[in-house]
C-alpha positions in Angstrom: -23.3 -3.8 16.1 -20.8 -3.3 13.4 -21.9 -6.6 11.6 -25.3 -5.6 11.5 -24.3 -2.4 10.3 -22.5 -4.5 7.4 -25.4 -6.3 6.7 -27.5 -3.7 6.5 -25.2 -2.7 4.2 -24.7 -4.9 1.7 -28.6 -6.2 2.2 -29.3 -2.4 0.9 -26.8 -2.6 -2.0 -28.5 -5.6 -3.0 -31.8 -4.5 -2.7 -30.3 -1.3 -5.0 -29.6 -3.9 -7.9 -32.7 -5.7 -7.8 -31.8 -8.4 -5.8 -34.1 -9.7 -3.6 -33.1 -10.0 -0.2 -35.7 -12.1 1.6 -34.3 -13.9 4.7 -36.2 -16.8 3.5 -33.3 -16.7 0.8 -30.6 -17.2 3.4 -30.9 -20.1 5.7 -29.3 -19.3 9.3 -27.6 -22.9 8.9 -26.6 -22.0 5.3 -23.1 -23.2 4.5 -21.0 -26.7 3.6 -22.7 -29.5 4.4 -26.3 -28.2 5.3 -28.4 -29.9 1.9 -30.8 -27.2 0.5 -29.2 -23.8 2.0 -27.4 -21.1 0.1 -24.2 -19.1 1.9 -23.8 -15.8 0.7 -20.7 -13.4 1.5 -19.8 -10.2 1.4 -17.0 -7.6 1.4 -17.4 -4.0 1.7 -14.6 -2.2 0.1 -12.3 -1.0 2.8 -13.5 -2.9 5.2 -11.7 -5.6 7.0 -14.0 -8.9 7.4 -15.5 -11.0 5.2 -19.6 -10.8 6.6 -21.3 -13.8 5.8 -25.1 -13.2 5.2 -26.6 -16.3 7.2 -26.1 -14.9 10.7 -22.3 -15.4 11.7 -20.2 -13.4 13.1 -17.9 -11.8 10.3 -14.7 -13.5 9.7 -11.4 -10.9 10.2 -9.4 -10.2 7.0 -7.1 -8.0 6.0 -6.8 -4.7 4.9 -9.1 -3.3 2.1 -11.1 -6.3 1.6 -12.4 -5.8 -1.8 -13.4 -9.1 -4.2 -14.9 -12.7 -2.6 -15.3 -15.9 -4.7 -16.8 -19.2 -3.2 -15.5 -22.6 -4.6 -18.3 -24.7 -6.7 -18.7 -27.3 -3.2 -19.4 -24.4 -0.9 -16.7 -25.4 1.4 -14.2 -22.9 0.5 -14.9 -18.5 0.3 -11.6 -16.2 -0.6 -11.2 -12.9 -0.7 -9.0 -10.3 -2.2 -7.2 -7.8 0.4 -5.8 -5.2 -2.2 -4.1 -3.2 0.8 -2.0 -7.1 1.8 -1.9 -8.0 -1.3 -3.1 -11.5 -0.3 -6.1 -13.9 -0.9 -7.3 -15.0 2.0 -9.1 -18.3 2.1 -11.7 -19.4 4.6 -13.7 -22.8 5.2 -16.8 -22.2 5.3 -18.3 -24.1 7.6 -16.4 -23.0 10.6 -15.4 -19.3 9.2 -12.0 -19.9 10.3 -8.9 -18.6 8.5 -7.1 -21.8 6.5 -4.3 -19.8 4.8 -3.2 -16.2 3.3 -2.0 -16.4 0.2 0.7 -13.5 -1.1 -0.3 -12.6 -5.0 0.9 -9.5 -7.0 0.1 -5.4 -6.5 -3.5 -4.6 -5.6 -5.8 -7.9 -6.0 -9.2 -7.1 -7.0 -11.7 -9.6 -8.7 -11.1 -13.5 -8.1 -12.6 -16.4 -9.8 -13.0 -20.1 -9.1 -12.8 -22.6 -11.8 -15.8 -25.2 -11.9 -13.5 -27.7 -11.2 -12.5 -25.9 -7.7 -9.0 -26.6 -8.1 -7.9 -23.0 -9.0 -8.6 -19.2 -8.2 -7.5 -16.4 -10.2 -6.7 -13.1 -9.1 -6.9 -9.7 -11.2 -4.1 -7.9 -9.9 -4.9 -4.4 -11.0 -1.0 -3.3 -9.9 0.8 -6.0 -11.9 1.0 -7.2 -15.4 -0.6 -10.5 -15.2 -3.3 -12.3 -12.8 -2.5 -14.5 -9.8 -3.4 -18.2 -10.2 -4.0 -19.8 -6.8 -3.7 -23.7 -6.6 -7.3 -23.9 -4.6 -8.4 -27.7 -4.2 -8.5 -30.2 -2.7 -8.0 -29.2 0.7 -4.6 -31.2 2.1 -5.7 -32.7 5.2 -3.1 -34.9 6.7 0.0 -36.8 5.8 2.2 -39.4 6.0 6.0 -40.2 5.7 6.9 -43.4 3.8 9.2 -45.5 6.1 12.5 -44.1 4.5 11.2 -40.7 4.3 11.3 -40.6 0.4 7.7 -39.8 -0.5 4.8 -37.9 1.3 1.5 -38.9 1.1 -1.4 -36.6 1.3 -4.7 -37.2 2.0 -6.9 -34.5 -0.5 -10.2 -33.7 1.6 -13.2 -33.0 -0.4 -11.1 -35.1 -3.4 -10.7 -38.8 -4.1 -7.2 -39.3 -3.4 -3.6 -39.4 -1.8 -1.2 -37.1 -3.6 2.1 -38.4 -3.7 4.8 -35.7 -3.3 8.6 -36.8 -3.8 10.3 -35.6 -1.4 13.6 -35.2 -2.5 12.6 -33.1 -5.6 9.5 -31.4 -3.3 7.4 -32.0 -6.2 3.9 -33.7 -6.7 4.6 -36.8 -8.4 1.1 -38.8 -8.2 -2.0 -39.2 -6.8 -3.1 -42.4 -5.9 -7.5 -43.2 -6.4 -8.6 -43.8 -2.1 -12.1 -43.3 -2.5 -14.8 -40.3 -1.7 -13.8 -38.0 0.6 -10.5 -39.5 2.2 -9.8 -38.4 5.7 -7.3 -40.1 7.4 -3.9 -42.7 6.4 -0.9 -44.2 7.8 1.4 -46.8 6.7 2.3 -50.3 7.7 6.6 -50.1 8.0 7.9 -53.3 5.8 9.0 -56.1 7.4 
C-alpha cells in the first residue's frame, strides 16, 4: 500500500512538471539487462526507500532519502540519505543493497560521470563535495600464490585490477576481455 501510495506520488509530481507518465513509458521488466526498457527511480524527501517506477517493491534506505543518480549502464542507482550521511548504492537488477558509503554533513544532489566510474555528492553541511569511486563493480578475487598481489575481477569492465598488497594500493589493471566474471591462478611449479 505504502508503495503505491509512493508512486502515486511521485507519478503526480511528475505529471506537475509536464512529464508524461504513461505506463507505456515504464516497462514492468525495465532495468539492467532488459534491451529497449527504461528504469526510473524515485525518492521522496523524508522518506526511507528508494521506489522504483517499473513495478518493484521499493528498495529500504536510510534516513531522509533525498537525491538518486543511476550510472550511464543502468546497472547501478545511488541515493543520498542526508539524515546517514551515506550514499547508498543499489544494483539494479535485483534491488538489492551492494554497499553504504559514509560522505560528509547532509548529502543532497549526486551525479554520475559518463564514464560510470565516479559519483559526486553535494554535501550541503560540509565545505566540499563527496567523490565516490563508483565502477566497475569488484566481483571476485584472487590471491597470487605468495600472497603479494590481489587480483580483481572488474564486472561490467574489461579487466583484472591488480592491487599490491603490501602497500594496499591499486597498482594495475590487466586487459581480460568483455565483462570478466570469474579467475583463479595456476600455483608455479
Amino acid at each position: 500500500m505504502k508503495m503505491q501510495r509512493s508512486i502515486r506520488r511521485a507519478a503526480g509530481l511528475l505529471r506537475g512538471l509536464g512529464v508524461a507518465t504513461d505506463p507505456t513509458l515504464i516497462s514492468p521488466n525495465a532495468h539492467a539487462g532488459h534491451a529497449g526498457t527504461v528504469g526510473a527511480y524515485v525518492t521522496l524527501q523524508g522518506e526511507t526507500v528508494v521506489t522504483p517506477l517499473h513495478g518493484r517493491s521499493q528498495w529500504p534506505a536510510g534516513s531522509t532519502m533525498t537525491y538518486i543518480a543511476v550510472d550511464p549502464t543502468g546497472e547501478v542507482v545511488m541515493a543520498t540519505s542526508s539524515g546517514e550521511n551515506q550514499i547508498y548504492r543499489y544494483d539494479a537488477a535485483s534491488g538489492d543493497l551492494v554497499k553504504k558509503t559514509p560522505v560528509g554533513d547532509s548529502p543532497k544532489g549526486i551525479k554520475i560521470d559518463r564514464d560510470g566510474r565516479y559519483a559526486f555528492a553535494a554535501d550541503d553541511g560540509s565545505d566540499s563535495p563527496s567523490v565516490i569511486e563508483v565502477g566497475p563493480t569488484p566481483h571476485n578475487s584472487v590471491l597470487s600464490s605468495g600472497n603479494e598481489r590481489l587480483y580483481v575481477i572488474l564486472h561490467g569492465g574489461i579487466g583484472v585490477a591488480v592491487v599490491d598488497m603490501e602497500r594496499l594500493e591499486k597498482a594495475g589493471e590487466l586487459p581480460a576481455g568483455d565483462a570478466p566474471h570469474d579467475m583463479d591462478i595456476a600455483p608455479l611449479r
